[in-house]
N, C-alpha and C positions, 0 to 999 in steps of 0.2 A: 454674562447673562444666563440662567438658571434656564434650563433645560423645560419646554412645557410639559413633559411627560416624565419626571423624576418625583422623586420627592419631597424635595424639597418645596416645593408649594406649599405652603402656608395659609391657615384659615383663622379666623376673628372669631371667640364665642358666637357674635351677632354674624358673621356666617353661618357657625353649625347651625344655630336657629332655624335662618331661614331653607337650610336646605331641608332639615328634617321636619318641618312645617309647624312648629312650637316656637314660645318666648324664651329670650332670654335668661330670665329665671328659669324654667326651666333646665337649661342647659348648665345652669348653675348647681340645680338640683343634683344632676347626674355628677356632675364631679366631685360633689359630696358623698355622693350615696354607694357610687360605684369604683371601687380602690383598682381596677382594671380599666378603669374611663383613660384615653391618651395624656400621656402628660404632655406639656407645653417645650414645646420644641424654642422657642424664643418671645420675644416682648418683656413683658413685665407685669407684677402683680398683678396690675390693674387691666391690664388689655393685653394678656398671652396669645399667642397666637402657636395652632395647631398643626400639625404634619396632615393632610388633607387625604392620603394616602389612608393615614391609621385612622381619620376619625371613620371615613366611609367602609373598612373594616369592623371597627365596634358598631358604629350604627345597624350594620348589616346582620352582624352576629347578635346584637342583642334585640332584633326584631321592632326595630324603632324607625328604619329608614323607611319613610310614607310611600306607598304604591305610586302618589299623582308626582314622585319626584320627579322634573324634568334633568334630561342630562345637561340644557342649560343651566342648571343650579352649579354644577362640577365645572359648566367649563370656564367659568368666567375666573375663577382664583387662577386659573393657569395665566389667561389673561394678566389678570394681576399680578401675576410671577415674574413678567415679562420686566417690573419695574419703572421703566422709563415711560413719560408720560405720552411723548411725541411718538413712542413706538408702538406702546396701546392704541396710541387713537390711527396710526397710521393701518394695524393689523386690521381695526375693524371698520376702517372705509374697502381696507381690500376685500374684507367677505363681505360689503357692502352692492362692489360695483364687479366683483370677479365674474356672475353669474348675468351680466345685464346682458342685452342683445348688443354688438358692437353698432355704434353709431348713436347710443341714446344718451351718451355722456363724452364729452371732453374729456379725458384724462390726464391728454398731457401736461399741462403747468401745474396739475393736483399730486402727480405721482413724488412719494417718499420712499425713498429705499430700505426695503427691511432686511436685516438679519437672519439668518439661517431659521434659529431658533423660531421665531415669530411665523414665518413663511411656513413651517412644519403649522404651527400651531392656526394658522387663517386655513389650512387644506383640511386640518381637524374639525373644524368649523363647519366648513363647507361639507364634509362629509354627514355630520352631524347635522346640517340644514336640508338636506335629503330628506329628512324625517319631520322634524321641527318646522321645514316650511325659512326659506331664506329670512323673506321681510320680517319675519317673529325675528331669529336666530338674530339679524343684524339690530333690529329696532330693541330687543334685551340687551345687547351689546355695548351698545351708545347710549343707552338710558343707566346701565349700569358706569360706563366712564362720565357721563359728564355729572353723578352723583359722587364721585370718589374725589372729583377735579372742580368741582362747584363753584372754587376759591379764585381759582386763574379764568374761570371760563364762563362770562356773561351770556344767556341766555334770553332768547325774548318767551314769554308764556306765551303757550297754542290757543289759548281764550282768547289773546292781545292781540298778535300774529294775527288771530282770523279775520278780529275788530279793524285792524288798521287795513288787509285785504277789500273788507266788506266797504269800509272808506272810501278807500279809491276806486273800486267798484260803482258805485254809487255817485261818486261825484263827476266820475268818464261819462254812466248814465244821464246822470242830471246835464252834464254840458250838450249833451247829446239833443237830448230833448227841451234844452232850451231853442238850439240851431233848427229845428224842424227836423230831426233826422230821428230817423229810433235804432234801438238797436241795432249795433255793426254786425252784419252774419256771414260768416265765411273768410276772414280779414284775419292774419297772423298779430294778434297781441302779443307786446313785449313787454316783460317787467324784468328793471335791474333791482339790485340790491349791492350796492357799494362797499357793504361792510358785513359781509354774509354769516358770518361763524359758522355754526354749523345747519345754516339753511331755514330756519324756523317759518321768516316771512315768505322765503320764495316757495315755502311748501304749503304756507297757505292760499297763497297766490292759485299755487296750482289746484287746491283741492277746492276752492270757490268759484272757479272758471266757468260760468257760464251759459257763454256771449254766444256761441256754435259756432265761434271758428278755431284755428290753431292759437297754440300758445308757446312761447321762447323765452325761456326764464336763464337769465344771466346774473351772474356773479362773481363778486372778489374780494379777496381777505386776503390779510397778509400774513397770515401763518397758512401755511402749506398742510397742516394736517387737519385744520377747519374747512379750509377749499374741499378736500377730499371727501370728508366728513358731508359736508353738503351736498356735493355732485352725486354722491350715494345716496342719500337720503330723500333729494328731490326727483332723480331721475324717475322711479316706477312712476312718480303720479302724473308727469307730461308726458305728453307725445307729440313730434311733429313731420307731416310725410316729407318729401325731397330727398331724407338721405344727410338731411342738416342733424347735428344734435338738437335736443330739445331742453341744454341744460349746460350750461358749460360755464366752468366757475375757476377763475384766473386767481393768478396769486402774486402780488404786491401790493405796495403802500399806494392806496387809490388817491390817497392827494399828491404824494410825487411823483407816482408813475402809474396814471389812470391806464390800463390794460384797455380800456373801452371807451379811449378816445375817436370823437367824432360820433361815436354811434348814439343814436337818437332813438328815443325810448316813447314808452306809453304811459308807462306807470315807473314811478320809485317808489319802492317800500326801506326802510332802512331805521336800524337800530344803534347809530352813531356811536365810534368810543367817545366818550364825554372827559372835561377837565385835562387834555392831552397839550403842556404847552411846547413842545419840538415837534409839530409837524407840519413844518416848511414854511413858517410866517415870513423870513426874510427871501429866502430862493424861491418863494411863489409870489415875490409882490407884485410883477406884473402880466401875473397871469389873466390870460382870458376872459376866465370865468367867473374872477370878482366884476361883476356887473354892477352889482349893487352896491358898490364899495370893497373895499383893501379889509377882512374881516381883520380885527386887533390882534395880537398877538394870544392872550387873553380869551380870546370867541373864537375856540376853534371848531365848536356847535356852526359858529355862523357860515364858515367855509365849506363845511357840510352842508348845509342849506344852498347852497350858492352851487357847489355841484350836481348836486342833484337836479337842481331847476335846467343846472347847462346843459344835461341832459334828455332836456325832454323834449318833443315837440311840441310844437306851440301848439297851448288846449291841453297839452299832457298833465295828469297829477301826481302829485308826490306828497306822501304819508311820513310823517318823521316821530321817533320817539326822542326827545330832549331832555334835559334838567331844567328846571321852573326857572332858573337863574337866566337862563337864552330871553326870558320874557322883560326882564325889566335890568341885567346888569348895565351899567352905566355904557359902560365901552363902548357897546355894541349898539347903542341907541342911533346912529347915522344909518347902519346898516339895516336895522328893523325900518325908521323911518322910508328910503330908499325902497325895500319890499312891499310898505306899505301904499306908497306911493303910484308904483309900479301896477297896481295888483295883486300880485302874486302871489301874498298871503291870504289863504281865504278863511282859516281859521284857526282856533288853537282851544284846545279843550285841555281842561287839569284832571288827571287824573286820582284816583282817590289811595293814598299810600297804601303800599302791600300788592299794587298792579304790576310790578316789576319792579328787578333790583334795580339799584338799594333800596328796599322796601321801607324802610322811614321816610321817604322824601315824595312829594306829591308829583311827578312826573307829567311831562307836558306830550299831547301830540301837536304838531304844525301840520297843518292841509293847507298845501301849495299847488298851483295853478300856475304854468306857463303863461306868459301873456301870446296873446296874438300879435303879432306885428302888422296891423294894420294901422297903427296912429287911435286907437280906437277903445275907449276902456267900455266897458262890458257894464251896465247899469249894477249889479250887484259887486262887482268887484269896487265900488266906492263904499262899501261897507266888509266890517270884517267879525264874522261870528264868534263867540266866546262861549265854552260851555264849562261850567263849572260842577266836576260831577264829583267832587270830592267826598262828598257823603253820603255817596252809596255805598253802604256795608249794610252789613245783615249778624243776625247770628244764628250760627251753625247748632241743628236742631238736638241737644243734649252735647253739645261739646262745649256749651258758653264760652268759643273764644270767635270774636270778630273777624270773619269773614266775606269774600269776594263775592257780590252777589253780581254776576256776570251777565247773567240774563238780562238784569234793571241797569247795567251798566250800558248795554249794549241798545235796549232800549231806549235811554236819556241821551245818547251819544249820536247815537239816527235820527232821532227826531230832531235836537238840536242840528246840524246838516244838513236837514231836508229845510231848515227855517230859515239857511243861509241866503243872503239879501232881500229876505222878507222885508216889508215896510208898512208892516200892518200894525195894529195896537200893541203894546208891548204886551199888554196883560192876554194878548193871547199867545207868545209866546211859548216852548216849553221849558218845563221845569227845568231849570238851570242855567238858561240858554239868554243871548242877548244880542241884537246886531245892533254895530257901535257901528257908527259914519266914520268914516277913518278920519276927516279934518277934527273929529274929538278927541283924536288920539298920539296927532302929530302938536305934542307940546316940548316941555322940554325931557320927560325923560323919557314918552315914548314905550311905556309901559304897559306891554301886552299880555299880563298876567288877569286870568278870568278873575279870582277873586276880586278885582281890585273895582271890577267893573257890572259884576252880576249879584245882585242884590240876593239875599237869602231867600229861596222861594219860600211860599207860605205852605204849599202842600209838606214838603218836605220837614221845616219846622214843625209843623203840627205833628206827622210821623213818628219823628225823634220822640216829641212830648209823650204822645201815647204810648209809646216803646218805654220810654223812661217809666212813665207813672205805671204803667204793669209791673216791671220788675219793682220798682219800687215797693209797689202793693207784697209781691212775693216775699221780698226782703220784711218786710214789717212782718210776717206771718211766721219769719223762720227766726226770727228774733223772738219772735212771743213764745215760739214752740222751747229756744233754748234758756228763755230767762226762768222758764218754770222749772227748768231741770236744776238749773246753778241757785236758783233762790232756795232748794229744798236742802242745799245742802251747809250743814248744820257745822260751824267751825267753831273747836275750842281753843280761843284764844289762852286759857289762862291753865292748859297745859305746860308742864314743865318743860325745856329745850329739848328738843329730837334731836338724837344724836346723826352726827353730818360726816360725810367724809369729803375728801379734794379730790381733783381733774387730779391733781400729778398724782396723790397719792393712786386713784383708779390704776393711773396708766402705769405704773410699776407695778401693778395685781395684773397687769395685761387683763385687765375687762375694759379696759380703752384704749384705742390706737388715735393720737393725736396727730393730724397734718396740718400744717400750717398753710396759708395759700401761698401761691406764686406769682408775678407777673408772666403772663404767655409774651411771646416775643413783639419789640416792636413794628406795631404798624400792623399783627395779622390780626387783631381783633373788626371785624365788619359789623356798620351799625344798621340798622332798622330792626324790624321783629323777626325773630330766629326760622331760619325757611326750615324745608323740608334735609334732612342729613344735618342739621347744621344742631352746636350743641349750646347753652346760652351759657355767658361770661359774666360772672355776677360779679362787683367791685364795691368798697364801699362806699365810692363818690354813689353808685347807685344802689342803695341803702338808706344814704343819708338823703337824696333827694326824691327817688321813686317810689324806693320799696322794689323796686324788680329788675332783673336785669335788663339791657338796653343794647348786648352787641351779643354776637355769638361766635364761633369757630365749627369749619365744616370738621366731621367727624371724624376722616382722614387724618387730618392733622391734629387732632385729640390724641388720636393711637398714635400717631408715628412719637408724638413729644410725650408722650404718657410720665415718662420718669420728670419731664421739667415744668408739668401740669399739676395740680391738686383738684381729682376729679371726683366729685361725689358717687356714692352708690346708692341703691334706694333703702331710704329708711335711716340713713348717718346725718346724723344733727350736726348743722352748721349755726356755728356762736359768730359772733360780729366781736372783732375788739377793739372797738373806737366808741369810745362813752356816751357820743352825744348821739350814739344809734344803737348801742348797745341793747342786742337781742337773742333770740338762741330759737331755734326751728325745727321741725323734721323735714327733711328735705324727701317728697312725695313724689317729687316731677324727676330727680335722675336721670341721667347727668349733669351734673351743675358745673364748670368751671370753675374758680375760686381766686379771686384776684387777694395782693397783700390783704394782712388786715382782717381777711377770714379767716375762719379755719371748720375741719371736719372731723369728728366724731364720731370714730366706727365703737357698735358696742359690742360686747360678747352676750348672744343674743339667750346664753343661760344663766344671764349672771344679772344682765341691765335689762328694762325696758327703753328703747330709746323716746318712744313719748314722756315717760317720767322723768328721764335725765333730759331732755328740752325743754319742758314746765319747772324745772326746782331749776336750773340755769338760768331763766331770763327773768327772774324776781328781781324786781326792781334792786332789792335790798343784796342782792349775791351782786348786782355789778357792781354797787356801791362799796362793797365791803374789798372788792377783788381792782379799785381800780388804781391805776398809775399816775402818778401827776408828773408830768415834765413843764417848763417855761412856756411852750406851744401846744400841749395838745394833752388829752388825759387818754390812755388807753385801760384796756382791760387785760390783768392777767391771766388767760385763762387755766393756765393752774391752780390756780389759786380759789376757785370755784369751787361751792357747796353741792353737794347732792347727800340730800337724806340714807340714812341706812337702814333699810326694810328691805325685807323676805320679798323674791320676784310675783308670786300672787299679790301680797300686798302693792307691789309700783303697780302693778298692770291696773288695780281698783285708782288709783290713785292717778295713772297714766291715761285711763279714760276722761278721769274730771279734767284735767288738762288738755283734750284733744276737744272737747266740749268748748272750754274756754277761750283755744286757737280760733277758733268758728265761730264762737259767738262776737272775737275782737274782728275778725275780717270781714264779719257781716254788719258790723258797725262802723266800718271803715267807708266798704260799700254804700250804705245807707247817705252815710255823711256826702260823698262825690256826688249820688245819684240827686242828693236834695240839695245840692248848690246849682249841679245843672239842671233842676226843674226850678229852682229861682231865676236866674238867669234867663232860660227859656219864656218863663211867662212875663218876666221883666220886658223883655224885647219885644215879646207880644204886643204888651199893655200901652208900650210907649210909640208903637207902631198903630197906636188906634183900632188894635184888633176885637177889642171888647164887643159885642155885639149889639146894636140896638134896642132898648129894653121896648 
């Protein structure tokens, strides 16, 4: 293990960046410009990595390290030096809990045994937190591991976390004040978390609290350095007097060896592992706690649902984040039935994709209610609430890309809640929202899925519409601005042939370096929309059917595989060699992944324009001329490709009309999408009798 105070630590361009408080480019700059700038102590072309030692030498000497640099920026590559992932996260739950008062955290089942090296490097820290202020020092610590580790390590967002607090909150209240009682004051509330990772819900738990009495936040994971991670992380925001912890987070597998058997809760918040089929369908079949039925081998969601309820007191509620499939797969249809039945379920709202990972998939919460054992169902619990908030998004104001609009999410989410077993007009209902009598739902598949059952509000409809027809509006404006530019421009057809040269001839002048794509390894590619660290995977299945990439790779694992990656840089033109998608681009957004089938095109930035060599490449007539015919499939050879031969003043005149023409085809792309979904939209309207009264 590498020494945290050698030299050997190592830093990523996108480190220097960020410590010296500049982009990337930039730092590109300097290694151009500066023949004394560090050379690359290891990595590869494409993502070298630095001696950490030297660069903060040159920075120093050449009057470029920024005054506001924190010595958190330095320490964390030490961290990272550390290598192993279990040993990272174990160093920084120790600077987490090293400084806590004894008595505000359990320790015991969380503790991971560190290494010499590591244990120098957590006192480092701590010395360093003196200044920095601990909860900073630890909260950059953990925000920087579970960015590096993104891949292995599921996260609930602190937006969502709060939502599903605010939940149960809410619904303790509501039972409250249906029973004639108000608010509990001065009463130890308990919340568990089953499945804790690094603490997300129990720290919301704790920072929503209240009610004015104590609060006991318990939990359990089965990796030993998420326990840790938690018990650090939630401990500052509880407190409870006696002498008891106010935080204690267990480590083993909660459905084979529940740690917190017997104990009876107030609240479960919990973020289930989802799709998991070994854990313990045969050696749990007659356990306890399936009440509600033996969950299938198949619904290991449903066994999660089932503990959690065994844990509560009756009246207790429990918040669950699911996969939509818990709501309607077949299997599990006796056991939903059963819940339903029961009680228990008292609602299920869809979430709107991009609210958590996997971000392409619409994610479900379940609001579960203990039943009372009195023989006695509860006048609303014969109904079960459905909120369908799938289409709350927004867009993010000059970044046009669709985002979380959390406030309206949150919004629609409580109101729906507060309207559970209402039995008034439906039409006054809130938007999205519906209460379904459960005997309408006990059929045969038992499908608790909101879409299925919440009609499409009309507010919300209408919304979208005006949303649409405005950009639409904008779009028609930006189309007229570029048809006047490309209509002016004047083409001689009956010019004699320009003379052309080839991709391979370029590439033996080295004014082109050709890479070909790669498949990245099986199984690491993750689908939904590319989060935050994460880098996107373009393929030509998604070419041929989207137009845009559709999975990504956290950034980590870009660098680490860098030599078995083909990764874009900004500004290198990427060609498509499959004919029936056959195209060629400047790639603008860098980094791009590059599955078979692609490839990238770095130019020699005195020699090519790379706008000019993307416009004379994706002429219809260059793929035609360049392509391969096999018995299966026609590719393109991209050597075989034309590019004009003209003076670099002349591409860049030349390189413009073509970056014009990218924009003018994307804006008629857009145009086209935006006016199927304002068909559609007013089709549904019209046929819904929306038309107004004349």
């Amino acid at each position: 293990m590498p020494d945290p105070a050698d030299s050997s630590v190592t830093v990523t361009l996108a480190e220097i960046a960020r410590i010296a408080g500049v982009t990337r480019a930039a730092v590109s700059n300097w290694r151009r410009r500066h023949p004394n700038f560090p050379a690359p102590t290891g990595g590869t072309d494409i993502s070298p990595l630095f001696s950490l030692d030297d660069v903060q030498d040159w920075l120093r000497a050449q009057g470029k390290l920024r005054e506001e640099a924190r010595d958190l920026d330095w320490l964390w590559p030490q961290f990272e030096a550390l290598g192993d992932r279990d040993v990272m996260g174990a160093a920084i739950a120790a600077v987490g809990t090293s400084s806590l008062p004894e008595g505000d955290v359990d320790r015991g089942t969380s503790a991971v045994p560190l290494p010499e090296g590591a244990r120098r490097l957590v006192r480092q820290a701590l010395q360093l937190a003196e200044d920095e202020g601990r909860a900073e020092t630890f909260r950059f610590l953990l925000d920087r591991w579970l960015r590096a580790h993104v891949r292995q390590i599921v996260t609930t967002p602190a937006p969502l976390a709060d939502l599903m607090a605010e939940i149960a909150e809410a619904d303790v209240r509501a039972r409250a004040e249906s029973e004639g009682q108000g608010p509990p004051t001065g009463a130890t509330r308990t919340v568990l978390d089953p499945a804790c990772g690094t603490g997300s819900l129990l720290l919301a738990a704790a920072q929503r609290e209240s009610h004015g009495g104590r609060l006991r936040l318990l939990g359990q994971d089965n990796d030993p350095v998420l326990a840790a991670l938690a018990a650090a992380r939630v401990a500052p925001a509880a407190t409870l007097d006696g002498g008891v912890p106010s935080v204690d987070v267990r480590v083993g597998d909660t459905l084979r060896d529940d740690r917190w058997a017997g104990a009876a809760v107030d609240v479960v918040l919990s973020n289930p592992p989802s799709n998991e089929r070994d854990w313990g369908h045969e050696e749990l079949a007659t356990d306890p706690r399936w009440t509600y039925g033996h969950p299938p081998r198949t619904e290991p969601e449903l066994a999660w649902v089932q503990h959690a309820l065994a844990h509560l007191v009756p009246g207790g509620t429990a918040v669950l984040l699911l996969p939509p499939g818990v709501a309607s797969r077949r299997a599990g249809r006796r056991v939903r039935a059963a819940l339903l039945r029961a009680g228990a379920l008292r609602a299920v709202v869809s979430l709107p994709p991009g609210a958590a990972p996997p971000h392409g998939v619409s994610l479900h919460l379940w609001v579960l209610r203990k039943p009372v054992d009195d023989g006695r169902m509860a006048p609303e619990a014969a109904t079960l609430t459905l909120v369908d908030t799938t289409q709350v998004r927004i867009e993010h104001s000059g970044g046009g890309k669709a985002g979380m609009d959390w406030a309206a999410l949150r919004e629609v989410v409580l109101a729906g809640m507060a309207s559970a077993g209402g039995r008034g007009n439906e039409s006054d209902a809130p938007i999205g929202t519906r209460t379904v009598p459960i005997i309408d739902l006990l059929d045969e598949q038992v499908d608790l899925t909101p879409a299925r059952h919440v009609p499409a509000a009309a507010a919300v409809v209408g919304l979208r519409l005006r949303r649409s027809w405005s950009r639409f509006g904008s779009l028609l404006h930006e189309l007229q601005d570029l048809t006047s530019v490309l209509a002016r421009l004047e083409l001689d057809f009956e010019r004699g042939s320009a003379q052309t040269t080839t991709i391979d001839e370029l590439v033996r002048a080295s004014a082109v370096q050709l890479r070909a794509g790669q498949a990245p390894a099986e199984g690491s590619i993750r689908g939904g929309g590319v989060v935050a660290g994460g880098v996107p995977v373009l393929t030509a299945q998604d070419v041929l059917q989207r137009g845009k990439s559709t999975g990504w790779l956290p950034i980590g694992e870009v660098s680490a595989a860098a030599e078995k990656l083909t990764v874009t840089a900004p500004d290198e033109v990427i060609v498509v060699g499959v004919a029936r998608a056959f195209d060629a681009w400047v790639d603008t957004n860098a980094p791009t992944v590059l599955g078979p089938q692609l490839f990238a095109l770095r130019t020699d930035p005195s020699v090519l324009d790379p706008w000019f060599v993307a416009g004379c490449l994706r002429a219809p007539a260059n793929g035609r001329q360049a392509g391969s015919h096999a018995s299966t499939a026609s590719r393109i050879n991209v050597r075989r490709l034309h590019v004009l031969r003209l003076p670099l003043d002349e591409q860049r005149r030349y390189g413009d009309a073509f970056r014009r023409l990218a924009t003018f085809e994307r804006t008629l792309a857009e145009v086209d999408g935006l006016g199927r979904e304002l068909v559609g939209g007013l089709s549904d309207g019209l046929s819904a009798g929306g038309l107004p009264r004349a």
